[in-house]
C-alpha positions in Angstrom: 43.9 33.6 -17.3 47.7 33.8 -16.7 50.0 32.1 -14.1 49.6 34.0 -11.7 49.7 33.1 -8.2 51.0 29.7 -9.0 54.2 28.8 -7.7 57.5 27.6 -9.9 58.3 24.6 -8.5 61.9 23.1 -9.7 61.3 19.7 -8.3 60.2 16.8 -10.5 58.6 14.1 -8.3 56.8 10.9 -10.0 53.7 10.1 -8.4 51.0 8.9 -10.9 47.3 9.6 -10.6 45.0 10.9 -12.8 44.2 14.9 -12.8 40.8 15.6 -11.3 39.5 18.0 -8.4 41.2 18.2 -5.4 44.7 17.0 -7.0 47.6 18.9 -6.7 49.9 19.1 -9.9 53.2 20.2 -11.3 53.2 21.2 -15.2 56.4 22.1 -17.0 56.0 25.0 -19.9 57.7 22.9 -23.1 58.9 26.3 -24.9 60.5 28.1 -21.4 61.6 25.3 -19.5 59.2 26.9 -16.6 57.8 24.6 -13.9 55.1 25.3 -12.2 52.9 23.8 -9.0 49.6 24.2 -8.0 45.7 22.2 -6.8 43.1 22.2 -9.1 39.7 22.6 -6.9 36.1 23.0 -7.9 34.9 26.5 -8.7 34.1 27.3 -5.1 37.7 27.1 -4.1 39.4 28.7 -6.5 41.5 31.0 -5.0 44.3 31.8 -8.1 46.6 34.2 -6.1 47.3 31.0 -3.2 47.5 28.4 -6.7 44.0 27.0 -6.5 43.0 26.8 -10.1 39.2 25.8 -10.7 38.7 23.1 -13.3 36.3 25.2 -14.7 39.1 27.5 -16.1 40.3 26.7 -19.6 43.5 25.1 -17.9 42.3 23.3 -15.4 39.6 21.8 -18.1 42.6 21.1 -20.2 44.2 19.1 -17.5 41.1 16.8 -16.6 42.0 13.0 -17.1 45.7 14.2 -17.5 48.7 12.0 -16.2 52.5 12.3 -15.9 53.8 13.1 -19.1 50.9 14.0 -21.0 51.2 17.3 -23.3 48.5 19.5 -23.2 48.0 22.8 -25.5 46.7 25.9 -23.6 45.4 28.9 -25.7 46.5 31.5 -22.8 46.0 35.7 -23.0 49.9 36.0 -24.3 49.5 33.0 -27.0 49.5 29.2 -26.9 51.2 27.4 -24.1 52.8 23.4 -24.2 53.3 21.7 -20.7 54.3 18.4 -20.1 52.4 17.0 -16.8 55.2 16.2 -14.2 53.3 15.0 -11.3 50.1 14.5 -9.8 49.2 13.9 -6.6 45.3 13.1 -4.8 44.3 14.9 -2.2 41.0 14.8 0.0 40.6 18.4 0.4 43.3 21.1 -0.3 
């Protein structure tokens, strides 16, 4: 899986919930400094190109039970990946 789809996102808000389904997130790559936004859905909404990313996916499964600032590893197609967890947010239903 790569990143795209999901939009960079230069803000850094500090709401603090727990990642699960229907939350929208913003991760920050450790290495690049790159910041990205996006919801993580169940698998029947996934929709990558419009930055729904299942929890089924090996990064949204790496993100479960996350919070702001956690670190989480991420074994991506172009090598291993650190974010930080910048903000989480609940939603109902994105």
């Amino acid at each position: 899986m790569h990143l795209k789809g999901i939009k960079k996102d230069p803000s850094s808000t500090q709401p603090s919930y727990t990642v699960k389904a229907n939350s929208k997130i913003c991760i920050k790559d450790v290495d690049s400094g790159e910041v990205f936004r996006f919801c993580l859905v169940p698998p029947e909404d996934h929709d990558a190109r419009n930055g729904k990313i299942s929890i089924l996916t090996t990064l949204g499964a790496a993100l479960i039970c996350k919070s702001v600032g956690n670190m989480i590893t991420w074994q991506a197609p172009s090598g291993l990946r650190r974010f930080e967890v910048r903000s989480v947010f609940r939603s109902e239903r994105i």
